[in-house]
C-alpha positions as a Markdown table, in Angstrom:
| # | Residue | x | y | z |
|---|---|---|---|---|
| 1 | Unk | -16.6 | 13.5 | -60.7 |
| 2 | Unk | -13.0 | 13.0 | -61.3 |
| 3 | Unk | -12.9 | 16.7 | -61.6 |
| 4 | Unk | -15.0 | 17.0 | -58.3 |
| 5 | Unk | -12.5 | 14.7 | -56.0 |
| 6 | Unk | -9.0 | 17.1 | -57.4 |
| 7 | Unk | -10.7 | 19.7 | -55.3 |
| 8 | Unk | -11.8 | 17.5 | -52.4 |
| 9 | Unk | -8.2 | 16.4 | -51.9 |
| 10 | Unk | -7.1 | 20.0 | -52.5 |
| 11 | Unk | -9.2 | 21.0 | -50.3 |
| 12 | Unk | -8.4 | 18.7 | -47.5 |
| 13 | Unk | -4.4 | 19.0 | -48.2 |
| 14 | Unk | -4.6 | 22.6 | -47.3 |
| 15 | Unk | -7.0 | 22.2 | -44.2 |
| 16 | Unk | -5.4 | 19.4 | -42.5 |
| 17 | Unk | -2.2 | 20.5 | -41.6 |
| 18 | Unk | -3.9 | 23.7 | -40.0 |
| 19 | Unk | -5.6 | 21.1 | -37.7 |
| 20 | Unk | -2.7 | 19.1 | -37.0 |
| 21 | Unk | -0.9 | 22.6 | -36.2 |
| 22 | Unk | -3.5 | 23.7 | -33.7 |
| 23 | Unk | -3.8 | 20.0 | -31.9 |
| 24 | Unk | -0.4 | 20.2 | -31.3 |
| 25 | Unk | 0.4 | 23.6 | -29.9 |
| 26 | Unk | -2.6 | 23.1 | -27.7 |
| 27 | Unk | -0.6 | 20.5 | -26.3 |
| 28 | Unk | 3.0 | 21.5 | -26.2 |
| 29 | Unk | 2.6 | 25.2 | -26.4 |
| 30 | Unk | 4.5 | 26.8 | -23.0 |
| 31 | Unk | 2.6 | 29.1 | -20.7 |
| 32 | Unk | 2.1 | 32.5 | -21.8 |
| 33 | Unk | 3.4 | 34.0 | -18.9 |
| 34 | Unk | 6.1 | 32.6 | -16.2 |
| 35 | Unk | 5.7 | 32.6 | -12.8 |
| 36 | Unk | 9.8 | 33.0 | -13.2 |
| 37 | Unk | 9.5 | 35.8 | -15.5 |
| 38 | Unk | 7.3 | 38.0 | -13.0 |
| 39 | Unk | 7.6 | 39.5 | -9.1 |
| 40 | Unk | 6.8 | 36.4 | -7.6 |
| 41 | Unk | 3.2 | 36.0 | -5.2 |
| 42 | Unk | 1.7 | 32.7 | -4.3 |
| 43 | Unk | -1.5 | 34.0 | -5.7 |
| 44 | Unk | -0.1 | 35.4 | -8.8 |
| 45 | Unk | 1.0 | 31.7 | -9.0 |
| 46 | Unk | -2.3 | 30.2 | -8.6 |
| 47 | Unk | -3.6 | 31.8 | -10.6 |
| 48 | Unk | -1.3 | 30.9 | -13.4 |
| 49 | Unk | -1.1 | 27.2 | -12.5 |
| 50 | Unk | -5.0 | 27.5 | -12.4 |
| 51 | Unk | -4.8 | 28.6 | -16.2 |
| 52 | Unk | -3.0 | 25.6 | -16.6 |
| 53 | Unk | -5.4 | 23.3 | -15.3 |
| 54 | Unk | -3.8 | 20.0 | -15.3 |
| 55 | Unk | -0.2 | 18.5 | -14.7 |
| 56 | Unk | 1.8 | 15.0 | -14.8 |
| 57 | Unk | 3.4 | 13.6 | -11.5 |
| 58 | Unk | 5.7 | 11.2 | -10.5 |
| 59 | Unk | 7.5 | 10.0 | -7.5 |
| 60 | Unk | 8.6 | 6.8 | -5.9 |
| 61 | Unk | 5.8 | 6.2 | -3.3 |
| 62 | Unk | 2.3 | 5.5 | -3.9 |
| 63 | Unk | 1.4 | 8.4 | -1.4 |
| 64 | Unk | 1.9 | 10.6 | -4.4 |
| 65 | Unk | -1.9 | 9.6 | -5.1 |
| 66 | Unk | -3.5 | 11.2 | -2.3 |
| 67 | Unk | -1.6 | 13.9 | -2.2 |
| 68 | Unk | -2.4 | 14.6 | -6.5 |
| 69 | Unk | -6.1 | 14.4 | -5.4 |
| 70 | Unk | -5.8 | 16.5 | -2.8 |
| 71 | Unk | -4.0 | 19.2 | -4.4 |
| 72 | Unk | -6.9 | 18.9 | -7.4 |
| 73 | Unk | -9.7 | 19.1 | -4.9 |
| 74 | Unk | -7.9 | 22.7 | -3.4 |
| 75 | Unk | -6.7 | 24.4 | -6.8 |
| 76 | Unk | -9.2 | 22.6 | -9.6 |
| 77 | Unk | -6.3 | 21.4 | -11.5 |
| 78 | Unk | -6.2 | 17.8 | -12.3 |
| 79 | Unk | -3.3 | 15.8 | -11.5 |
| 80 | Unk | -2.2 | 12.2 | -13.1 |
| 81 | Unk | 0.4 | 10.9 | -10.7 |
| 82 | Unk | 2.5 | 7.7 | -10.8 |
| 83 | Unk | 4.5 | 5.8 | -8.3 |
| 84 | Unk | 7.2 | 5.1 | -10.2 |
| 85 | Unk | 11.3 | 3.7 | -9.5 |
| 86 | Unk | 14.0 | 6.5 | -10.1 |
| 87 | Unk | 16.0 | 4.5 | -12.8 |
| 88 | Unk | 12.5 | 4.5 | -15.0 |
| 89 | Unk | 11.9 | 8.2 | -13.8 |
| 90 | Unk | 15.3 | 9.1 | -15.0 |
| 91 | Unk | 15.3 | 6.9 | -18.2 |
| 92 | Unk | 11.6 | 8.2 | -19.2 |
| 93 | Unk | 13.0 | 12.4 | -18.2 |
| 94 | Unk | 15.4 | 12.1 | -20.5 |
| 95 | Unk | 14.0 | 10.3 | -23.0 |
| 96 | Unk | 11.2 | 13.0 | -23.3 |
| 97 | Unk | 13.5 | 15.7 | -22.8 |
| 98 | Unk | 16.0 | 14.6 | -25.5 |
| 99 | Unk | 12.7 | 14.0 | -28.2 |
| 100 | Unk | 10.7 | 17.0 | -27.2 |
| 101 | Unk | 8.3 | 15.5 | -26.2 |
| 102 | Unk | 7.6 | 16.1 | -22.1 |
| 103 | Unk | 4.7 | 14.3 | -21.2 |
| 104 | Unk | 5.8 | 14.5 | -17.6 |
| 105 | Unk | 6.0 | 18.2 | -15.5 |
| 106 | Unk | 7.4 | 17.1 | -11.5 |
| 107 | Unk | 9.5 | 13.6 | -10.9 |
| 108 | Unk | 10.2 | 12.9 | -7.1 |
| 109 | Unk | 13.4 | 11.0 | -6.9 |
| 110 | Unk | 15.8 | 9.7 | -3.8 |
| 111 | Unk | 18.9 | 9.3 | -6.1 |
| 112 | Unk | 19.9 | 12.9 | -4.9 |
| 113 | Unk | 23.7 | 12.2 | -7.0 |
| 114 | Unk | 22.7 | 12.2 | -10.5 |
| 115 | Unk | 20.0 | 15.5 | -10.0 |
| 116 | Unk | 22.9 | 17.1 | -8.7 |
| 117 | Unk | 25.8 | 16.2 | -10.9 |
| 118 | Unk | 23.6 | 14.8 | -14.3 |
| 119 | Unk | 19.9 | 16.1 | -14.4 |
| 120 | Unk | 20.6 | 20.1 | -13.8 |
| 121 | Unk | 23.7 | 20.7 | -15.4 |
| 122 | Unk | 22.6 | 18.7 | -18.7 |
| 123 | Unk | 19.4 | 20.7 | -18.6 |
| 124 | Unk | 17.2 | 17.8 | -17.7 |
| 125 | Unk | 15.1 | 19.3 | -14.8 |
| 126 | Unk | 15.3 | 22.7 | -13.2 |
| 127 | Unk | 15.7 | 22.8 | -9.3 |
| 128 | Unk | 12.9 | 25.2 | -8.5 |
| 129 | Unk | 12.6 | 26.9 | -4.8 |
| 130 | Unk | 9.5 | 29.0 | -3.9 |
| 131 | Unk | 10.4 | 32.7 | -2.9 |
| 132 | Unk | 8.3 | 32.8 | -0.2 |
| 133 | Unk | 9.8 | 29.3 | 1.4 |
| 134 | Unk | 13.2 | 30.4 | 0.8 |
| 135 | Unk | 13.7 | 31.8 | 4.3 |
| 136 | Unk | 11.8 | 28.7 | 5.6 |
| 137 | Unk | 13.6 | 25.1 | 4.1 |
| 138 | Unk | 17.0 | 25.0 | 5.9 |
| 139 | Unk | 19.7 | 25.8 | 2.5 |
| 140 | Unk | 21.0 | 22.5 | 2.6 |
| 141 | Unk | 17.8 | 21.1 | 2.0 |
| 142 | Unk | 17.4 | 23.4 | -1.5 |
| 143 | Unk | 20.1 | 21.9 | -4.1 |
| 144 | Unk | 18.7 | 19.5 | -5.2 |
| 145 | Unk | 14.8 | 20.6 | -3.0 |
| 146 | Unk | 14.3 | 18.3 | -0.3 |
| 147 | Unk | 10.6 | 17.2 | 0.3 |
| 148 | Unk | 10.6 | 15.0 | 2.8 |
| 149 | Unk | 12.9 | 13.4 | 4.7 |
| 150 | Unk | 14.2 | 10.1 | 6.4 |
| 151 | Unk | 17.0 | 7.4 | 7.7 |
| 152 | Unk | 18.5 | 4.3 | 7.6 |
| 153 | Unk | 19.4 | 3.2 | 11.2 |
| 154 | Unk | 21.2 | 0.0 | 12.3 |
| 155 | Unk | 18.8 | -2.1 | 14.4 |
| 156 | Unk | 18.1 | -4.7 | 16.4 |
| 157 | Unk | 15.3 | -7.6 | 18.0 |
| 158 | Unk | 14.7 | -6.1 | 21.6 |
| 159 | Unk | 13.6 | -9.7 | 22.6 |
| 160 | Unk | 16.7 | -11.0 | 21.7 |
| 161 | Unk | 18.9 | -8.5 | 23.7 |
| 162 | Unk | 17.6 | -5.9 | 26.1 |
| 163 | Unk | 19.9 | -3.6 | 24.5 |
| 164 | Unk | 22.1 | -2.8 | 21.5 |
| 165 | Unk | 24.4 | -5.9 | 21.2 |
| 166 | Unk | 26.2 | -3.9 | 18.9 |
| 167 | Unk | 27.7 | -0.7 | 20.2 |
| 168 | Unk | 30.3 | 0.3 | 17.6 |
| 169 | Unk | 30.4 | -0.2 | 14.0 |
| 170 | Unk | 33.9 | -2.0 | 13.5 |
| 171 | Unk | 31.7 | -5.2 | 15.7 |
| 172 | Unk | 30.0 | -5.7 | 12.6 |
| 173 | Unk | 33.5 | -6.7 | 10.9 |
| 174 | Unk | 34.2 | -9.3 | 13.1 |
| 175 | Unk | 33.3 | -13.2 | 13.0 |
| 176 | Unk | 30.8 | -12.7 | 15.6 |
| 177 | Unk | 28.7 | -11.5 | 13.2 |
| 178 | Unk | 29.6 | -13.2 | 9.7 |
| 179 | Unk | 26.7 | -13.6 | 8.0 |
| 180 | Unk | 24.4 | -12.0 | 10.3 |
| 181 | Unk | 24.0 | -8.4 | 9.5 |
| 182 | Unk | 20.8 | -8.0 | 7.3 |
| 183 | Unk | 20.9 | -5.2 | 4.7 |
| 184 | Unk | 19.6 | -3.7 | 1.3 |
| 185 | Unk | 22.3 | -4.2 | -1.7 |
| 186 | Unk | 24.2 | -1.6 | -2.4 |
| 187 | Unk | 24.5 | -2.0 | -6.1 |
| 188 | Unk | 20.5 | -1.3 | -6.5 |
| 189 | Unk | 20.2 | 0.9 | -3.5 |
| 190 | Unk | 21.8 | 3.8 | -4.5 |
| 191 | Unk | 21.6 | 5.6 | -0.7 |
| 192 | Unk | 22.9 | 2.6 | 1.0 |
| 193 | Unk | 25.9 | 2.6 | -1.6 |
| 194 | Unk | 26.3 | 6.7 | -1.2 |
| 195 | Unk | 26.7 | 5.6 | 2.6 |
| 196 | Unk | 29.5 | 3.2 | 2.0 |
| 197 | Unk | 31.3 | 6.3 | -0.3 |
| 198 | Unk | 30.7 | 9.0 | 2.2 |
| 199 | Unk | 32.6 | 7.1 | 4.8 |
| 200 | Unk | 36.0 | 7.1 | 2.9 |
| 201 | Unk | 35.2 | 11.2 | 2.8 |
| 202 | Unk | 38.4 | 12.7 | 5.5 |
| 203 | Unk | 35.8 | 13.8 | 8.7 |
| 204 | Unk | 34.2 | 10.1 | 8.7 |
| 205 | Unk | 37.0 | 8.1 | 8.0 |
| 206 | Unk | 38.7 | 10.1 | 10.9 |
| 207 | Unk | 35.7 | 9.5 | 13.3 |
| 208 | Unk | 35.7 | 5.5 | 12.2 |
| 209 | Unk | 39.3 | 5.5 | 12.9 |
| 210 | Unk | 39.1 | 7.4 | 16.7 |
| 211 | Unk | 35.8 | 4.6 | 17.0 |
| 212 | Unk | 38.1 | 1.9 | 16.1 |
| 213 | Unk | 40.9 | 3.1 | 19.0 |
| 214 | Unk | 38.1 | 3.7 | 21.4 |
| 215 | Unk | 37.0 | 0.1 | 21.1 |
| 216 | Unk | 40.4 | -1.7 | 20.8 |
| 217 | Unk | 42.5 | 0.3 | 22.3 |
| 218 | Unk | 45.5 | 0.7 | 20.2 |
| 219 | Unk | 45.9 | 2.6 | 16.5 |
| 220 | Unk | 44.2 | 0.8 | 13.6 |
| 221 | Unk | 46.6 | -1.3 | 10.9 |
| 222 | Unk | 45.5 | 0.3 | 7.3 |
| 223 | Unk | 45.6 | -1.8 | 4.6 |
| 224 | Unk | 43.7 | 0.7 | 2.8 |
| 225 | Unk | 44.3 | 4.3 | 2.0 |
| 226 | Unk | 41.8 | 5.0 | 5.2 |
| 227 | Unk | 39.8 | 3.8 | 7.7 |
| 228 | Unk | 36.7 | 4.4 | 6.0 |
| 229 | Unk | 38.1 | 2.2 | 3.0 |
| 230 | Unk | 39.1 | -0.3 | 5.5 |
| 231 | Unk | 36.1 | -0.4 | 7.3 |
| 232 | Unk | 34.3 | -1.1 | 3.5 |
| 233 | Unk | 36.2 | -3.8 | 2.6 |
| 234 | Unk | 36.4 | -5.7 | 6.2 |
| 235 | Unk | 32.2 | -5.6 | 6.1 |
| 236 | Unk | 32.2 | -6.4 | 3.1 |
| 237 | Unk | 34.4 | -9.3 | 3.1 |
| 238 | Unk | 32.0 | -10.6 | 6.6 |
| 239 | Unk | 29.3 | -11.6 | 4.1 |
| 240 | Unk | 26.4 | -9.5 | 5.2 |
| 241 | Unk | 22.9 | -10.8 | 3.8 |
| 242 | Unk | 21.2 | -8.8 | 1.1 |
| 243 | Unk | 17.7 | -8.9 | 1.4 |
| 244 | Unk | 15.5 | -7.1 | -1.6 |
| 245 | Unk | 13.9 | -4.3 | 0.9 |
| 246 | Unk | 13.9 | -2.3 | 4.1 |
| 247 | Unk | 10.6 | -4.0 | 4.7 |
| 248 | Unk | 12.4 | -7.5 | 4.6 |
| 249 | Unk | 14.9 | -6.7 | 6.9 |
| 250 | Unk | 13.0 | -5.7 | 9.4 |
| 251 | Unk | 10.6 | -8.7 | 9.4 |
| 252 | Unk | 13.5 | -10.9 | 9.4 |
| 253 | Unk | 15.1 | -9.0 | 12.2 |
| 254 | Unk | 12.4 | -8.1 | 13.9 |
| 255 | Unk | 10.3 | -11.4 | 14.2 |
| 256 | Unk | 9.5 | -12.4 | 17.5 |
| 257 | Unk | 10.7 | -15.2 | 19.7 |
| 258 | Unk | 14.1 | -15.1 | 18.4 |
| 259 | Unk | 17.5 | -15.7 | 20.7 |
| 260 | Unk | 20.2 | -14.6 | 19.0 |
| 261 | Unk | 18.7 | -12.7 | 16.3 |
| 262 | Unk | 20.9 | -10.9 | 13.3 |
| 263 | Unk | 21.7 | -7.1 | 13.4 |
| 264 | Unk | 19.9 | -5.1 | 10.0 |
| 265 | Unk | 19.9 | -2.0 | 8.4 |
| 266 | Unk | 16.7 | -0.9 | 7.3 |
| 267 | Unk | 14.7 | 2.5 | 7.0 |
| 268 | Unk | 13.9 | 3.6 | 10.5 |
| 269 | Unk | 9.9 | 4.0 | 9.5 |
| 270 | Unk | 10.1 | 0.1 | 9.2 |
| 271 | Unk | 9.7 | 0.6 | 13.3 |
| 272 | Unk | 6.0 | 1.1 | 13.3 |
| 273 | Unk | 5.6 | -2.3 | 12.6 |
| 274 | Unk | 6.3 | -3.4 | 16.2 |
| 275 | Unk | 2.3 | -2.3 | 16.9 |
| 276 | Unk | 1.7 | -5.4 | 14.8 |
| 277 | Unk | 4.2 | -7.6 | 16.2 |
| 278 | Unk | 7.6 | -6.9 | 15.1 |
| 279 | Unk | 10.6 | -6.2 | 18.0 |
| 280 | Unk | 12.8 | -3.8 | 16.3 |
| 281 | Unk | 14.7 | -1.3 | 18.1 |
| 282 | Unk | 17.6 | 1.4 | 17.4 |
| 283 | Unk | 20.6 | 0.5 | 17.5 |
| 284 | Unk | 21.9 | 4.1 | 19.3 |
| 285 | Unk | 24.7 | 3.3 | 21.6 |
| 286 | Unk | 27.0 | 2.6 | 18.2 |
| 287 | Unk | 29.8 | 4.7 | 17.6 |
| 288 | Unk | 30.6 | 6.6 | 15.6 |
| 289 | Unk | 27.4 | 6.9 | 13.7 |
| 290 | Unk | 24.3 | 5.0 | 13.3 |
| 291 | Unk | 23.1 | 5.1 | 9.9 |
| 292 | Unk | 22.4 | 8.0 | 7.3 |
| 293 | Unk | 20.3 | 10.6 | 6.5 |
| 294 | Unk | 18.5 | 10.4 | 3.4 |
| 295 | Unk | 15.6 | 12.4 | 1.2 |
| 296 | Unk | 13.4 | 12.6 | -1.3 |
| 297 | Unk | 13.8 | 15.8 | -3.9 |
| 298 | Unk | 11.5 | 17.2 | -6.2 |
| 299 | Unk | 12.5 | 19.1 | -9.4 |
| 300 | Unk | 10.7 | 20.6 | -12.1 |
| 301 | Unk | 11.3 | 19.1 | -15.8 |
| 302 | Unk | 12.8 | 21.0 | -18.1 |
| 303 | Unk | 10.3 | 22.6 | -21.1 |
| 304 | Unk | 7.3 | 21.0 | -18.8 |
| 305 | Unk | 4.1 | 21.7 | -20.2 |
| 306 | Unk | 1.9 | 23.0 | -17.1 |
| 307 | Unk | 5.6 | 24.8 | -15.6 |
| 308 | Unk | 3.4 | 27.0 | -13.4 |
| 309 | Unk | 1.0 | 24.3 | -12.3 |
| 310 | Unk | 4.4 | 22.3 | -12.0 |
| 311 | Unk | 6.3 | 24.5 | -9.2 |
| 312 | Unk | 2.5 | 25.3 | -7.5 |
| 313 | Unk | 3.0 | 21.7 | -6.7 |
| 314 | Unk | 6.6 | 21.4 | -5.7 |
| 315 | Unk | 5.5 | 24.5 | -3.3 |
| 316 | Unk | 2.6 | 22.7 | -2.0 |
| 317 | Unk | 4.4 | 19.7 | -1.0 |
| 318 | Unk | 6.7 | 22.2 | 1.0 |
| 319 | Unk | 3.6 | 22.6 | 3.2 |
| 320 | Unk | 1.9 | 20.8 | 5.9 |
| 321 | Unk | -1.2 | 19.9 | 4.1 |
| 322 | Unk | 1.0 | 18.7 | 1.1 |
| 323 | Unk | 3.3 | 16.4 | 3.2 |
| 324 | Unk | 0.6 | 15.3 | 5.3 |
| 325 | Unk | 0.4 | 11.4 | 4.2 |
| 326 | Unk | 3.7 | 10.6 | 4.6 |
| 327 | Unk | 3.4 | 11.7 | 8.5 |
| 328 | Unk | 1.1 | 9.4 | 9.8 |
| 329 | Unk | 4.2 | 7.0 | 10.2 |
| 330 | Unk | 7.3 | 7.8 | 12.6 |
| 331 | Unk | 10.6 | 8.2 | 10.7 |
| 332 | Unk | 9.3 | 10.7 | 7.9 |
| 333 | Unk | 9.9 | 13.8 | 8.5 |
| 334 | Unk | 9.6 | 17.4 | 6.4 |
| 335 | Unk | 12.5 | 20.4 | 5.5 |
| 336 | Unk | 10.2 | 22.5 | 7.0 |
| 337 | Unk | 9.9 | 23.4 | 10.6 |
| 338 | Unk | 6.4 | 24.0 | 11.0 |
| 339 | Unk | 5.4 | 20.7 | 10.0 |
| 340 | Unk | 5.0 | 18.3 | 13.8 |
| 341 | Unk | 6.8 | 15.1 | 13.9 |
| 342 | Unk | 5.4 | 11.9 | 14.4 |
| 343 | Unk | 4.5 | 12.0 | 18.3 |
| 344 | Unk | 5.8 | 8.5 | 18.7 |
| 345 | Unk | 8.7 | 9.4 | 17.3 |
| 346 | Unk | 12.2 | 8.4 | 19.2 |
| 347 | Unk | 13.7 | 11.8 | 19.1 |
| 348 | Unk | 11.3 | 14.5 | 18.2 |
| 349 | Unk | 12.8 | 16.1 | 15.9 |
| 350 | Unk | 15.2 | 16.6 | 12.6 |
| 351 | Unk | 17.6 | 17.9 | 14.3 |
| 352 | Unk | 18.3 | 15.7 | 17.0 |
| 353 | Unk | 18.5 | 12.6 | 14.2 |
| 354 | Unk | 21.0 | 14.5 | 13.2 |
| 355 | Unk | 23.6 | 14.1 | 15.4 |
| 356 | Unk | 23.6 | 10.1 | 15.1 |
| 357 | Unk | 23.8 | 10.2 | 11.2 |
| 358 | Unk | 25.9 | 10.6 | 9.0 |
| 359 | Unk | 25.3 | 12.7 | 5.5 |
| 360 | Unk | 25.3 | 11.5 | 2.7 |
| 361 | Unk | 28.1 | 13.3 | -0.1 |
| 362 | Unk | 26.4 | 13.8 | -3.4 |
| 363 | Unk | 29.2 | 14.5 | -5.3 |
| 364 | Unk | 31.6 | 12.0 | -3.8 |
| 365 | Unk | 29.3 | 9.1 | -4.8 |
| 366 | Unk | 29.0 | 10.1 | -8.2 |
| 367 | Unk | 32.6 | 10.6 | -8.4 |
| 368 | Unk | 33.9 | 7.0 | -6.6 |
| 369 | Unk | 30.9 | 4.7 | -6.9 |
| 370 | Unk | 32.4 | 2.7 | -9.1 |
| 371 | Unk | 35.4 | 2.1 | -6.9 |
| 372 | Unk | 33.1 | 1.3 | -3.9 |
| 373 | Unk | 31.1 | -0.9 | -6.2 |
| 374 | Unk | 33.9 | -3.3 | -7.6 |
| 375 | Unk | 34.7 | -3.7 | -4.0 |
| 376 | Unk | 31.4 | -5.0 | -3.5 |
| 377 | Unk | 31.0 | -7.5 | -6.5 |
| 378 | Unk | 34.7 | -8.8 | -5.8 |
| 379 | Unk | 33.8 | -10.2 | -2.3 |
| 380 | Unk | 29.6 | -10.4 | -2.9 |
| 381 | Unk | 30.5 | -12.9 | -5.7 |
| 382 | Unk | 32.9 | -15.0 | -3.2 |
């Protein structure tokens, strides 16, 4: 018997790590063939990705969810998606990354700065563009991929004033309204605190120093090393309200039967509210800008383990069908042009947002943050 069991364990010694070894590269093992290593075709792709079968998403809206099971009921590939914040995105990407151990194939993240200037040069994720969209998504929109787009828009209570009573920026430094502009903190918002950096950038802080003649009618006296810096620290220092989201803005901005209601900041989409009761407007006669433009990317994940599957979906949600629940709402909008705008939209289009916003500089914020930041906790914490 004794004799018997040496053999058994022998036996099993020399059989088990053969199954461990198969188990695993089943589930880690990389495609055998590369849509990138190939002449690219969408249907060489699909048919790749379909070989694949399945994929991990995640993103920071819940849509993400509809779109996953749509996407599996077109290609037959099964999807697991996750709304999820971009700090845990980014915190669980490089944690997988860094152990080799990718559990997760596509992240959709707003916090465009560190893709750009942490996640692709460390080797993180891999900003993937489809050949045959290339010609199609604008080329600003493709470093980092842009997959839907959006804004943040100064607003106001059309009950309480039958237009803008703010009609350039610089107002909202004065002790008229102290305490009464409503917006999203900058030291967990990461676009509102790119806006604040982008406006020390040369071409805004020139515009917000012609706005600031315009409306007084003499040369602005810098304290700072420009106008954009000085118009930072001067709102900053009028103690504006931090609420904990756009949605919360606009409620308390927007609430009806209000007389002298507050001034907010707050995404744009926030509007479609009014058909339930809200009276939020734009705030478009201020100079020199009105808000920001801002996106969502998607990127690909570095050593994924369905990489074909992965870009077929970063492709798809390029399309009309993939983008399609994010534009039952106004303010949403998509990089590409064939995709229709919201018809109640204020504009119509992209483009003509465009000339109201101003855009957001990737590589400025992650350079200056910081400085913009202490700023910000120096006179929050007054």
């Amino acid at each position: 018997m004794k004799k018997k069991s040496l053999i058994m364990c022998a036996v099993l010694l020399l059989t088990v790590p053969c199954i461990i070894f198969a188990a695993g590269a089943k589930e880690v093992a990389p495609a055998a063939t590369l849509i990138d290593d190939m002449e690219y075709s969408y249907e060489k792709l699909v048919e790749l990705a379909q070989a694949e079968g399945e994929l991990t998403v995640y993103d920071t809206s819940s849509r993400i969810e509809p779109i996953a099971a749509a996407f599996s009921a077109k290609y037959g590939i099964t999807v697991r998606a996750t709304k999820m914040g971009n700090p845990e995105q980014i915190e669980r990407v490089k944690r997988e990354v860094d152990a080799g151990n990718i559990q997760v194939d596509v992240i959709g993240i707003s916090d465009a700065p560190i893709i750009v200037n942490d996640l692709i040069p460390q080797g993180y994720v891999i900003n993937w563009v489809p050949q045959d969209l290339a010609d199609v998504i604008p080329s600003e929109l493709q470093y980092p991929l842009t997959y839907r787009l959006g804004q943040r828009v100064f607003g106001y209570n059309f009950e309480s004033s039958d237009s803008s009573p703010v009609t350039n920026i610089w107002q909202l430094t004065e002790p008229e309204w102290k305490g009464r502009v409503f917006f999203r903190d900058p030291s967990t918002t990461p676009a509102n605190l790119g806006f604040f950096v982008t406006m020390t950038k040369p071409e805004y802080a020139a515009k917000l120093e012609k706005a600031y003649r315009d409306y007084y009618g003499k040369p602005i006296q810098l304290t700072e090393k420009n106008a954009g810096w000085e118009f930072i620290v001067r709102f900053f220092k009028n103690d504006p309200v931090v609420l904990r989201s756009d949605g919360d803005v606009g409620d308390a901005v927007g609430a009806p039967g209000q007389k002298n209601a507050p001034i907010g900041f707050y995404t744009y989409s926030k509007q479609r509210d009014n058909d339930i009761g809200l009276r939020l407007a734009t705030a478009f006669e201020m100079e020199p800008f009105i808000g920001y433009a801002s996106g969502t990317h998607v990127v690909v994940v570095n050593g994924s383990p369905h990489p074909n599957a992965a870009r077929l979906f970063v492709r798809y949600l390029l399309t009309e069908e993939g983008v399609a629940p994010f534009m039952d709402d106004i303010g949403v909008y998509a990089p590409n042009p064939a995709v229709p705008v919201h018809p109640d939209d204020d504009l119509g289009s992209w483009e003509a947002w465009r000339e109201y916003m101003l855009i957001l500089d990737d590589k400025l914020t992650w350079e200056i943050s910081q400085d913009v930041l202490d700023l910000w906790f120096i006179h929050a914490a007054r």
